[in-house]
C-alpha positions as CSV (number, residue, x, y, z in Angstrom):
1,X,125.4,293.9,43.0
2,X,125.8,290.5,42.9
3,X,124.0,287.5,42.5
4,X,124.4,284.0,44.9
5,X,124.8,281.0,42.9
6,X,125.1,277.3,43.1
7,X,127.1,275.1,41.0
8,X,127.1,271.0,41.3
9,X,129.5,269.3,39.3
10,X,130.3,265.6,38.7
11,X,133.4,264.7,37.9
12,X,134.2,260.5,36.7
13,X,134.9,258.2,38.5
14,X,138.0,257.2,37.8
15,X,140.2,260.1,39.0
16,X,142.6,259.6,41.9
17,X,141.9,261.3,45.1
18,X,144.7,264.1,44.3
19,X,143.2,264.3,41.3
20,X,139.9,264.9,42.3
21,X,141.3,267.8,45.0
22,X,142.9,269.2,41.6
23,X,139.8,269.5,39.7
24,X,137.9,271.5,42.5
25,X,140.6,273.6,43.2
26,X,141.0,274.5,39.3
27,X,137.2,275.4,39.4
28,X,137.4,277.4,43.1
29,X,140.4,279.0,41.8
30,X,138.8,280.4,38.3
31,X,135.5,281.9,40.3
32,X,137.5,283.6,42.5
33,X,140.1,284.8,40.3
34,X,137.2,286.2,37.8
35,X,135.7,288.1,40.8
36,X,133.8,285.6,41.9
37,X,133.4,285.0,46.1
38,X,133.1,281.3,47.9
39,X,130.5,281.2,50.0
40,X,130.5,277.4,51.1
41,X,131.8,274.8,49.5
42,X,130.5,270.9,50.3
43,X,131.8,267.6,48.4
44,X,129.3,264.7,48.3
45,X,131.9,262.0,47.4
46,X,131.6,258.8,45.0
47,X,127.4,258.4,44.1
48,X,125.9,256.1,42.1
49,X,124.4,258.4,39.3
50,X,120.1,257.9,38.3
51,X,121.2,257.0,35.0
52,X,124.6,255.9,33.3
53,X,126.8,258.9,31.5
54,X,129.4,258.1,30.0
55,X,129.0,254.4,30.5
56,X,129.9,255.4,34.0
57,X,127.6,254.5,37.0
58,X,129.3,257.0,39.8
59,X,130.9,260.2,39.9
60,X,132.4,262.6,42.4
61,X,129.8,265.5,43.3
62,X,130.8,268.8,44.3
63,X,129.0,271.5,45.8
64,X,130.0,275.0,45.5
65,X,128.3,278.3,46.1
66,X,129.6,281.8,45.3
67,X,128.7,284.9,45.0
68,X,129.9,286.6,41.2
69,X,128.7,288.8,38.1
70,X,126.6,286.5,36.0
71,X,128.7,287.1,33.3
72,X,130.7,285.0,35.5
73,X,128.3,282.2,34.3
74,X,128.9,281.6,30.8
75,X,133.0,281.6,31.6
76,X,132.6,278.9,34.2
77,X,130.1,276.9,32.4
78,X,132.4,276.9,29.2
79,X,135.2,275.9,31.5
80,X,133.3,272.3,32.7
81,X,132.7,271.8,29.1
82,X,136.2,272.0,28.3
83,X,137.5,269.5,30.9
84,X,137.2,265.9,30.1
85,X,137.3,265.1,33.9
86,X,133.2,266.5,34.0
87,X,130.5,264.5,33.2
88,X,127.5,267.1,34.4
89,X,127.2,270.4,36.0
90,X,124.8,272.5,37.1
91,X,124.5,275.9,37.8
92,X,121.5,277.7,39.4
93,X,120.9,281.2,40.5
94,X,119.7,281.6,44.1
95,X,116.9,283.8,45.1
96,X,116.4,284.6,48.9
97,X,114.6,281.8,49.8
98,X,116.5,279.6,48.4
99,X,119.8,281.2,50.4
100,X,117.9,280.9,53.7
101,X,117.1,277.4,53.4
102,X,121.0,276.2,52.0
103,X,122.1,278.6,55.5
104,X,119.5,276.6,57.5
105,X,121.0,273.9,56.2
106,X,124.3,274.5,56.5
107,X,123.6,275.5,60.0
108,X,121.4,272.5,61.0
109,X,125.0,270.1,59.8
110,X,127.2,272.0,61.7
111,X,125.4,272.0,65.6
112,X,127.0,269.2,67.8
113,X,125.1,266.2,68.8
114,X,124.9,265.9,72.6
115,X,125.5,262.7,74.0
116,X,123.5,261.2,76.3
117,X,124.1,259.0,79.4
C-alpha cells in the first residue's frame, strides 16, 4: 500500500521563470519515475521567508503531494540536497485527516464565485 505525502520546497530567488518550471518538473518527474503518483500539485510563488537563508529574503514555494513507497523518501529528500537551486524542503507523511482537510481545501479553491447584481 501506499502512503500520501506532502513535500514543500523553496527554491532561491534568483532563478528565471523557465528556470523555476525546470526545477519542479525535475522533482515531479523523479517521484513519478520512482513509482511515485501526483496527486495535486500547487505553486505559491515569490514569499518573503520568516527568517533569511542563504542571505536570501524570498524564495519560490512549491507544493506537491503524491502518493509513493516511503523508501521513496530518502531518494527524493537526497535529491533537494543535491540541487543548489533549494534552499528548504519539507516532506511530511499524511494521515487521513490530514488528506481530508488538503481535499476540503483543494475543493473550497476550486468552486466559482457567483456574482452578484
Amino acid at each position: 500500500m501506499l502512503n500520501q505525502y506532502e513535500t514543500v520546497f523553496i527554491a532561491t530567488p534568483v532563478l528565471s521563470e523557465a528556470q523555476m518550471k525546470e526545477t519542479v518538473t525535475k522533482f515531479r518527474d523523479f517521484i513519478t519515475e520512482n513509482g511515485g503518483e501526483i496527486v495535486h500539485e500547487e505553486s505559491w510563488g515569490l514569499r518573503k521567508l520568516a527568517y533569511p537563508i542563504q542571505k536570501k529574503t524570498t524564495g519560490f514555494y512549491h507544493l506537491i503531494e503524491f502518493k509513493a513507497d516511503g523508501a521513496l523518501i530518502d531518494k527524493l529528500e537526497t535529491q533537494y540536497r543535491r540541487d543548489e537551486r533549494i534552499i528548504r524542503f519539507l516532506t511530511v507523511k499524511m494521515d487521513k485527516h490530514h488528506v481530508e482537510f488538503a481535499q476540503k481545501r483543494r475543493n473550497a479553491k476550486v468552486e466559482p464565485k457567483t456574482m452578484e447584481g
